[in-house]
N, C-alpha and C positions, 0 to 999 in steps of 0.2 A: 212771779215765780216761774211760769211758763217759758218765758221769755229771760229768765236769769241763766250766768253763768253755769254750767254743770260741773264745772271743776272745784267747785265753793260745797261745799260737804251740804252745807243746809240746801244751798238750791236744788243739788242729787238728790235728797230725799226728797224735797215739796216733790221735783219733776215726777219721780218714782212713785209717790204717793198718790199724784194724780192719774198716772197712766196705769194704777193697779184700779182705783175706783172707776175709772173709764171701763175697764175691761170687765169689774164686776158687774155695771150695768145695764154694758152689751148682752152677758151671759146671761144676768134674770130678765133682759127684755127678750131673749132668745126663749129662755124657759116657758115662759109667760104665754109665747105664742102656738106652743106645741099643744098636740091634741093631748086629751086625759090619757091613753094610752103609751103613747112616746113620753109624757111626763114619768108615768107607769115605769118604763123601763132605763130613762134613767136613772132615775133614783132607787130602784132595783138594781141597777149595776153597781153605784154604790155602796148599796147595802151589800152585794158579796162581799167588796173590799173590805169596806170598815168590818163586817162580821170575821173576815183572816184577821186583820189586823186583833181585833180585842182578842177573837181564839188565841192568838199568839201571846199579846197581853196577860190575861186568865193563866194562861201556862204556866210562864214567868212568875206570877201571882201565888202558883200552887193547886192552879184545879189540872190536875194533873188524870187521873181515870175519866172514863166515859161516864160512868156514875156522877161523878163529881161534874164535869162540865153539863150534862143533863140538866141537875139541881142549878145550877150555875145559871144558864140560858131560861130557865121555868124562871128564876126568881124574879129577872127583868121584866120577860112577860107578866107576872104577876103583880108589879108593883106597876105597868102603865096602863095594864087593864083592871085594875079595880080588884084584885086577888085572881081574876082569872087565870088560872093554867093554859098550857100546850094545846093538853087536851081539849079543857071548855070550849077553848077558840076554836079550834079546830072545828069542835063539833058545832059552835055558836054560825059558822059560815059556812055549815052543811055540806063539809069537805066529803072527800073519799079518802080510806086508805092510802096514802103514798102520796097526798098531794100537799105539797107544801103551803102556812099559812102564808107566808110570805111574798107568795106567787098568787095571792089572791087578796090583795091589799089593792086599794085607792090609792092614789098620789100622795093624800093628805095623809094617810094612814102610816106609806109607809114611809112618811118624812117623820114621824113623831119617832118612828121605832127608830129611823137612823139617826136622831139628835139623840135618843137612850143610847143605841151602840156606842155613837161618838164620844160624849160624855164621859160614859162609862172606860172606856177605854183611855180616857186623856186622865179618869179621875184614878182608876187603879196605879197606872203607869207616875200620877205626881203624888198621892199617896204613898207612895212604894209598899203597897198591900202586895201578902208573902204567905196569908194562908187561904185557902180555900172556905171555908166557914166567911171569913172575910172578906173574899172577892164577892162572893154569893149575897151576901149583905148591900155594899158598896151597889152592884147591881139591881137590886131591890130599892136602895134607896134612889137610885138615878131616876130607875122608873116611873116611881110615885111621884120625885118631883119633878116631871115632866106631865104626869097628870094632872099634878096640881097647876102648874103654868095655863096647862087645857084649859080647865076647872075657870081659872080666875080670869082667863081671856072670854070667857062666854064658849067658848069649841066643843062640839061635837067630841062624845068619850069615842075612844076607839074601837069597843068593842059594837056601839053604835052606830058607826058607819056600813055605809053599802058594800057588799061583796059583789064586787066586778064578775060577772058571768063570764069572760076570758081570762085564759090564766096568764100570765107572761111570755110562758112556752107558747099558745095560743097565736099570739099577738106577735111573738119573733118568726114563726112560722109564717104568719100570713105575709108578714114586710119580706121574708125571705122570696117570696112567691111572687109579689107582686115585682122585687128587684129584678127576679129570674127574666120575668115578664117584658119588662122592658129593655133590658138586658139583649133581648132573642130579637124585640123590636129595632135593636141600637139606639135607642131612645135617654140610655143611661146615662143621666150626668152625672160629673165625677165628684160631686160632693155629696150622691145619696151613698 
């Protein structure tokens, strides 16, 4: 296949085929070698997008007021945490005022919540759910069965898990510093 013609439809795909799973295994063995922190914020970068993406979704959907996407966003939470709310978490990982829970998640943590966003946004969007009552649901049920996945793999519940004494902000700060650092050094190579 490797080695076949590329102008032959099927060899295009095997070659294509290959050189996409080539690439996936570069990227998890890239993953794989980051520290918990860098793991941290990619997949916290992620989660902004995918969280625009489904807000967009949900719209579309019908949760249209701030109330409504509220209930909306609670309901997720509450189906991968076990009924927990916003709030409980919030308080379960002895936040402050004004700090987001999302920005004090673990790796592992907050890869479950970005399989929920994802999910849920792929589920509203082939569903073609149109009302809000119903996105709210849809989200709830994403949740839970994501917990249940947890549940049946032996995993650690989320609410469970360690809350990281650095927040994100914390951790993008300090790499900022430490680039500055080297930066003033000239030490800078051009792939950090």
């Amino acid at each position: 296949m490797q080695n076949g013609d590329p102008r032959k439809e099927v060899i295009a795909l095997g070659q294509t085929y290959f050189a996409i799973q080539t690439y996936r295994q570069e990227v998890a063995d890239h993953f794989n070698e980051l520290s918990e922190d860098n793991r941290r914020l990619v997949v916290r970068g992620d989660i902004k997008q995918w969280n625009q993406m489904l807000a967009e979704t949900a719209h579309k959907a019908g949760v249209i007021t701030n109330e409504e996407f509220a209930i909306f966003q609670n309901a997720g939470y509450m189906g991968l945490y076990g009924g927990l709310d916003v709030d409980d978490i919030h308080t379960k990982k002895g936040l402050e005022v004004g700090q987001k829970i999302l920005d004090y998640m673990g790796s592992t943590e907050l890869i479950a919540n970005l399989f929920r966003i994802s999910q849920t946004e792929e589920k509203l969007r082939k569903d073609e759910v149109d009302n809000a009552k119903m996105a709210t649901s849809v989200h709830y049920s994403v949740g839970r069965e994501v917990r249940t996945a947890i549940e049946k793999i032996g995993g650690t519940m989320p609410e469970d898990l360690p809350t990281p004494e650095k927040s994100i902000q914390q951790i993008e700060k300090e790499q900022m510093a430490r680039l500055k650092a080297k930066a003033k050094k000239g030490k800078l190579m051009l792939d950090e």
